[in-house]
N, CA, C and O atoms as CSV, one atom per row, in Angstrom:
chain,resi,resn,atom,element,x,y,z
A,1,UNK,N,N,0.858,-1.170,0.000
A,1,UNK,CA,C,0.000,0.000,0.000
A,1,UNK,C,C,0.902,1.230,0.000
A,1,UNK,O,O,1.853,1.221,0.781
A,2,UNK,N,N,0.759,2.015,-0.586
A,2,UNK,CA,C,1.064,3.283,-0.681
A,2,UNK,C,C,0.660,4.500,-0.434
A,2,UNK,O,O,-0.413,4.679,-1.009
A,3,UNK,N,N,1.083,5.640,0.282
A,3,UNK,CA,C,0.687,6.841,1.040
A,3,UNK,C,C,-0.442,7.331,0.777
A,3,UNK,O,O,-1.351,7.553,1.576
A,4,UNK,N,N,-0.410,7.665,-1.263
A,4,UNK,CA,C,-1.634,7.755,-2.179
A,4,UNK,C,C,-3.038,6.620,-1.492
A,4,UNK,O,O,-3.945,7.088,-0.803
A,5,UNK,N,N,-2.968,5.485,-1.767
A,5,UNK,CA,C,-4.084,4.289,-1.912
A,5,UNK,C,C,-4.412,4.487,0.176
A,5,UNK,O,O,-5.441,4.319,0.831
A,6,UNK,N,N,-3.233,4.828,0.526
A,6,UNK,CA,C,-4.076,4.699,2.277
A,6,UNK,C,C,-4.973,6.578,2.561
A,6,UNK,O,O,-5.676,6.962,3.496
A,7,UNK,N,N,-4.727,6.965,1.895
A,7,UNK,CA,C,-5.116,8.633,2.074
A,7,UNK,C,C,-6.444,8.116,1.089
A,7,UNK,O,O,-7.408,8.347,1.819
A,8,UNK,N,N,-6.891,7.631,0.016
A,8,UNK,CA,C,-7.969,7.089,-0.588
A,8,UNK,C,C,-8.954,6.357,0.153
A,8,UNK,O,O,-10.151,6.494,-0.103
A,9,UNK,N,N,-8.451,5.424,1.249
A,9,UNK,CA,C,-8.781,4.358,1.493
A,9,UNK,C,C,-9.575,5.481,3.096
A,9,UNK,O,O,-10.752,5.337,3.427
A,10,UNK,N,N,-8.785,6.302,3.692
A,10,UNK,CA,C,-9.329,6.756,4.915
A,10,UNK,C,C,-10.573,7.778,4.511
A,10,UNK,O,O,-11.400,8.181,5.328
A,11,UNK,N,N,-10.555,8.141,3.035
A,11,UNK,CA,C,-11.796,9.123,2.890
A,11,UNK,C,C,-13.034,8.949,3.014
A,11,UNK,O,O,-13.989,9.721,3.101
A,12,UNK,N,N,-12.880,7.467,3.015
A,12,UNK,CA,C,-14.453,6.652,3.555
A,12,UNK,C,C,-14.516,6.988,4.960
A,12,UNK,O,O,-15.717,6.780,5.132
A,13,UNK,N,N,-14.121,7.326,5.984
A,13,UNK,CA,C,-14.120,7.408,7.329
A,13,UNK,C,C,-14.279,9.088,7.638
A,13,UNK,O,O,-13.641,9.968,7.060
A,14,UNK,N,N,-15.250,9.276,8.649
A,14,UNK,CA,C,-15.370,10.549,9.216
A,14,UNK,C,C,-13.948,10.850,9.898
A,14,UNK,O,O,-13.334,10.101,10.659
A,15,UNK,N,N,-13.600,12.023,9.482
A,15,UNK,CA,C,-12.656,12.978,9.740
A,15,UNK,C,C,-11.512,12.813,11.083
A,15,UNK,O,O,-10.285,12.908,11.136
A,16,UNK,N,N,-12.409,12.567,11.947
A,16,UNK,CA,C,-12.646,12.557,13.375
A,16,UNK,C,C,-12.526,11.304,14.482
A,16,UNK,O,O,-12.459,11.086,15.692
A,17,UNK,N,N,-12.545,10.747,13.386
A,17,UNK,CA,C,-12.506,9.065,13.959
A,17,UNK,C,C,-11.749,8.747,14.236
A,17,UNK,O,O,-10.850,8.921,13.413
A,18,UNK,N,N,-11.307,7.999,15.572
A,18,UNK,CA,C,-9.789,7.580,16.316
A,18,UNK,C,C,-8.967,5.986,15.265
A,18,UNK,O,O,-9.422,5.154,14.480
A,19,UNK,N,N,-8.237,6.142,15.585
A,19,UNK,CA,C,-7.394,5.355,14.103
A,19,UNK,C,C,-6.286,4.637,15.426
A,19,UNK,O,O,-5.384,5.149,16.088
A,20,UNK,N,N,-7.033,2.854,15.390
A,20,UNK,CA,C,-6.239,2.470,16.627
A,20,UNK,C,C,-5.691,0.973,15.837
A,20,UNK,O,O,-6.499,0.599,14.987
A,21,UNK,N,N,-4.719,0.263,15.954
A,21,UNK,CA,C,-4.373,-0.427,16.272
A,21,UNK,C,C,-3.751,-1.721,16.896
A,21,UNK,O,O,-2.689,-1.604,17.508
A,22,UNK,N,N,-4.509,-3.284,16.749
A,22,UNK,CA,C,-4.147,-4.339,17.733
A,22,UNK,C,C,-3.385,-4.352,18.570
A,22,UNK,O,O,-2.258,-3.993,18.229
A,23,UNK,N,N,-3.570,-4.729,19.962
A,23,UNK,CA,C,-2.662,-4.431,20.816
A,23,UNK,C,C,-2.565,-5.859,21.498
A,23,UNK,O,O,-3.467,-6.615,21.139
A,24,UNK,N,N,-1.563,-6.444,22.504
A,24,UNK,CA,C,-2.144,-7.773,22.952
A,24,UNK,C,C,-2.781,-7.705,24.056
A,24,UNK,O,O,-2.249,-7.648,25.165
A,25,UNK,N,N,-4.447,-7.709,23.736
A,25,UNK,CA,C,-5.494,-7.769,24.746
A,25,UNK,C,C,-6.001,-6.062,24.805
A,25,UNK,O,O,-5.924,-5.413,25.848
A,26,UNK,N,N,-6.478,-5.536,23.613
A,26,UNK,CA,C,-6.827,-4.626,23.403
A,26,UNK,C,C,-6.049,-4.233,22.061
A,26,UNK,O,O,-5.561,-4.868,21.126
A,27,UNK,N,N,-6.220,-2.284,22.567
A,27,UNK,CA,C,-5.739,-1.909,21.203
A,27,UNK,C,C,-4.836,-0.390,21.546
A,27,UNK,O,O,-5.029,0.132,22.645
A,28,UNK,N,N,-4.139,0.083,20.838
A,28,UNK,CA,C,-3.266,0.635,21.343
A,28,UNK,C,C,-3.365,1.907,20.204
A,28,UNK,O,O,-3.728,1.555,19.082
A,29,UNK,N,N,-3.080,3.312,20.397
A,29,UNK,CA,C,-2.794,4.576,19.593
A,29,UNK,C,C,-1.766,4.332,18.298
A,29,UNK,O,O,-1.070,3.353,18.029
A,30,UNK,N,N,-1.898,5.280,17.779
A,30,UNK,CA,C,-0.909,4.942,16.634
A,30,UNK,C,C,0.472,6.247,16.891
A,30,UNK,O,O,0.414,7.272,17.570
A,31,UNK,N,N,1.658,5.693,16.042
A,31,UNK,CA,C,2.178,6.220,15.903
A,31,UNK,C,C,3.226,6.120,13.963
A,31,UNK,O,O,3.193,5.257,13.086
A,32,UNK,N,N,3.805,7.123,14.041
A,32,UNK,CA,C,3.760,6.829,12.362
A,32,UNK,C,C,5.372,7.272,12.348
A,32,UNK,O,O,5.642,8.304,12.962
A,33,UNK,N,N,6.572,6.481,11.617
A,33,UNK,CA,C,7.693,6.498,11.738
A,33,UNK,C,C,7.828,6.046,10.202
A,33,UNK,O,O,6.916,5.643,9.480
A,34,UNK,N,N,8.940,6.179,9.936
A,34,UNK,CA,C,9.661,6.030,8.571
A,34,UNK,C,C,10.804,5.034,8.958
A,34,UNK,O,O,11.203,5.091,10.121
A,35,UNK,N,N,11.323,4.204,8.179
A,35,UNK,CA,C,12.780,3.401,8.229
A,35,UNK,C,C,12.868,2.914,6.815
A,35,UNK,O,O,11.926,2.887,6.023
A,36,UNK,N,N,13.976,2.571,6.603
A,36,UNK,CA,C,14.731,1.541,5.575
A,36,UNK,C,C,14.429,0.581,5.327
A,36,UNK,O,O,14.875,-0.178,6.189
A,37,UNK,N,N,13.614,-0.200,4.245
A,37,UNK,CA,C,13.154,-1.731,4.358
A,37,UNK,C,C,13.727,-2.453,3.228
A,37,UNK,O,O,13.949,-2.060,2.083
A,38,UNK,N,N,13.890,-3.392,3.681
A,38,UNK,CA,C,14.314,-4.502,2.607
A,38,UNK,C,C,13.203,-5.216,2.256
A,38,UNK,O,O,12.580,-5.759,3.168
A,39,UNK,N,N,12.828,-5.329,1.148
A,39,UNK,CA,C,11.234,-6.195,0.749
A,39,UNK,C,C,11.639,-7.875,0.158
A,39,UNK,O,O,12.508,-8.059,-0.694
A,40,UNK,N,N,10.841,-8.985,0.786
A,40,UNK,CA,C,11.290,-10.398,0.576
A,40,UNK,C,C,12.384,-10.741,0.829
A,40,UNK,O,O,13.017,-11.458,0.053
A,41,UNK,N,N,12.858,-10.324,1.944
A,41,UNK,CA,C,13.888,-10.712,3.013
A,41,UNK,C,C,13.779,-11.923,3.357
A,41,UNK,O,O,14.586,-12.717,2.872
A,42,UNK,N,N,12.505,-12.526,4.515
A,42,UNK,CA,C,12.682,-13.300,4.853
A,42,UNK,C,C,11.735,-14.275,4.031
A,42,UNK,O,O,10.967,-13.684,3.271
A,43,UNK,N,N,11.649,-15.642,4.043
A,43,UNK,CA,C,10.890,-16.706,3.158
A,43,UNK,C,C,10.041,-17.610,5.077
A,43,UNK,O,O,8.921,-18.121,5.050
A,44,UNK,N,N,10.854,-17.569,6.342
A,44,UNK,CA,C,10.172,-18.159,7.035
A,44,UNK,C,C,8.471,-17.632,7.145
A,44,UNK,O,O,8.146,-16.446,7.111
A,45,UNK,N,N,7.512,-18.768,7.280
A,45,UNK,CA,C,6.281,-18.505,7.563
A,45,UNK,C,C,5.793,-17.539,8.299
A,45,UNK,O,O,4.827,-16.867,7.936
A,46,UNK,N,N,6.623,-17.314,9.794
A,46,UNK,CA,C,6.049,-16.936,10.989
A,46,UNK,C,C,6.805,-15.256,10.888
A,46,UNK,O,O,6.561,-14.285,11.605
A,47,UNK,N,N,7.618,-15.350,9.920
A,47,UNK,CA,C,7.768,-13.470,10.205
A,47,UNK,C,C,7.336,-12.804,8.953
A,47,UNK,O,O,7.466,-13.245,7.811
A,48,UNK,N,N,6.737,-11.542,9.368
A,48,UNK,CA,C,6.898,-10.830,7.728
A,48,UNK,C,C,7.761,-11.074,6.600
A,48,UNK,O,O,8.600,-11.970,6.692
A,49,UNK,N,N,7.661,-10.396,5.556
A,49,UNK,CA,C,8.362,-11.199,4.537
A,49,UNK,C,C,9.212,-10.043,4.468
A,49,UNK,O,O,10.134,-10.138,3.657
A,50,UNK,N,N,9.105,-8.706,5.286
A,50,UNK,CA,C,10.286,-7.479,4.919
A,50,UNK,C,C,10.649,-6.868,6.260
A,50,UNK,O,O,9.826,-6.578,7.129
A,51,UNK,N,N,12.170,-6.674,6.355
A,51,UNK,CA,C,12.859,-6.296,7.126
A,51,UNK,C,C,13.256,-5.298,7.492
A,51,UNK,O,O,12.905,-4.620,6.527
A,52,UNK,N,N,13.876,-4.412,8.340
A,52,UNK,CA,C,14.416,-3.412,8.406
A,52,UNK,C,C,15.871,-3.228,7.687
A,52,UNK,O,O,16.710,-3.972,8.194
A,53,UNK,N,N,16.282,-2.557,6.813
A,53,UNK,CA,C,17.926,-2.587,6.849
A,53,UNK,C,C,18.776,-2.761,7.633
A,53,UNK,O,O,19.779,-3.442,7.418
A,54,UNK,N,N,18.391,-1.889,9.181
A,54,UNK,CA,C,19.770,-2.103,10.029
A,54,UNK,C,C,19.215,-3.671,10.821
A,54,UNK,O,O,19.451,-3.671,12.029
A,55,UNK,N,N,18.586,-4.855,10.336
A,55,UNK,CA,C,18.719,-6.191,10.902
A,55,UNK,C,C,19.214,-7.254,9.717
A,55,UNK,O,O,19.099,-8.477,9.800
A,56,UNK,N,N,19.700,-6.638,8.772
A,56,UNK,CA,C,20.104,-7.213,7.674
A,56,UNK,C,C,21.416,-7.107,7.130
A,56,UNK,O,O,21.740,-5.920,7.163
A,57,UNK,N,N,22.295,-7.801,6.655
A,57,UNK,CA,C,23.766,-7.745,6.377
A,57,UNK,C,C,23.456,-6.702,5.258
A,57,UNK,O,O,24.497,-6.228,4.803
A,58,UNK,N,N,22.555,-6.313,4.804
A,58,UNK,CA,C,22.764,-5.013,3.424
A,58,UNK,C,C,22.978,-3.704,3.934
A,58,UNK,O,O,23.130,-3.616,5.153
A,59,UNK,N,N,23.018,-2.721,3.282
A,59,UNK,CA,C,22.746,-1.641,3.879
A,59,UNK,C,C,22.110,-0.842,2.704
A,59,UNK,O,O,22.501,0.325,2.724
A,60,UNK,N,N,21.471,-1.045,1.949
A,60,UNK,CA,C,20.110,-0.439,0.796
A,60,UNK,C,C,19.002,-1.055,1.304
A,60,UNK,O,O,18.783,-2.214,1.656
A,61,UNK,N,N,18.311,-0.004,1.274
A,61,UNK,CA,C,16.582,-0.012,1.553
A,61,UNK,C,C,15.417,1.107,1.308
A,61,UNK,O,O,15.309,2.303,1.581
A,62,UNK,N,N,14.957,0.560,0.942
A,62,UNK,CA,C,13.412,1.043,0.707
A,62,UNK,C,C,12.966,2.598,1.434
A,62,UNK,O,O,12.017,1.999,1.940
A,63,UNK,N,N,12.852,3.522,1.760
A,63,UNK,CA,C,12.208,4.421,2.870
A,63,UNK,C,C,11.113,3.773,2.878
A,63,UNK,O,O,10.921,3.303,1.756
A,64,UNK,N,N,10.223,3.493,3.661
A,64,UNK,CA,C,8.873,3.720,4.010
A,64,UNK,C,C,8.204,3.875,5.661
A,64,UNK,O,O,8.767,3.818,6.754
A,65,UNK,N,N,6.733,4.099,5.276
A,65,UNK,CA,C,6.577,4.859,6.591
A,65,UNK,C,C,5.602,3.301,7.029
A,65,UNK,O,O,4.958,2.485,6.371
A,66,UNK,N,N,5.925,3.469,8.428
A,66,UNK,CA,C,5.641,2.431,9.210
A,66,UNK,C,C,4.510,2.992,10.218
A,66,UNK,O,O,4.673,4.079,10.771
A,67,UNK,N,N,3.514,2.312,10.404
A,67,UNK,CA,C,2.368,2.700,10.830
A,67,UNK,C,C,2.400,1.894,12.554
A,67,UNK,O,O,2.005,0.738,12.400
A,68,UNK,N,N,2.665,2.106,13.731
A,68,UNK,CA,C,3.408,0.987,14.519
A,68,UNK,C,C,2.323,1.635,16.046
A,68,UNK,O,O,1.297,2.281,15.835
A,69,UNK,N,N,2.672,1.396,17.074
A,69,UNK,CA,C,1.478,1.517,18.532
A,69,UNK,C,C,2.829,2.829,18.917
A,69,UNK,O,O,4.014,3.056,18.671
A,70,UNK,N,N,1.740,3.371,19.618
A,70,UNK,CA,C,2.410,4.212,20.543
A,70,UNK,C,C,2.910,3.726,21.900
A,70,UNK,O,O,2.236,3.018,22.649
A,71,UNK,N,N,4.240,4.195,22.179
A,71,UNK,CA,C,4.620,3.385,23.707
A,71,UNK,C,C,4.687,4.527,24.545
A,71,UNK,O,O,4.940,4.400,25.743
């Protein structure tokens, strides 16, 4: 998804509406950060399939913005 298609996608939603995120055993605020990604990094089942750069022997990556809980 891209910045464009998620700014499309929220125009269905009143203005105003709190924008929360799974939490374990609830749900948690958002917060919105940018990093370096490597895309089809990993092939195991149980993790995403894209990484951060700095957990990866590369050092090229992607910018994108990461949509993550507030701590």
């Amino acid at each position: 998804m891209t910045v464009n298609e998620l700014i499309e996608a929220l125009k269905h939603y009143p203005g105003d509406m709190r924008v929360l995120i799974p939490g374990y055993g609830g749900y948690n605020d958002v917060k919105l950060k940018t990093e370096e990604i490597v895309f089809n990094f990993s092939k195991a089942w149980y993790y995403g399939p894209h990484e951060c750069v700095r957990f990866t022997d590369g050092d090229i990556g992607t910018k994108c913005l990461i949509v993550t809980r507030e701590k």
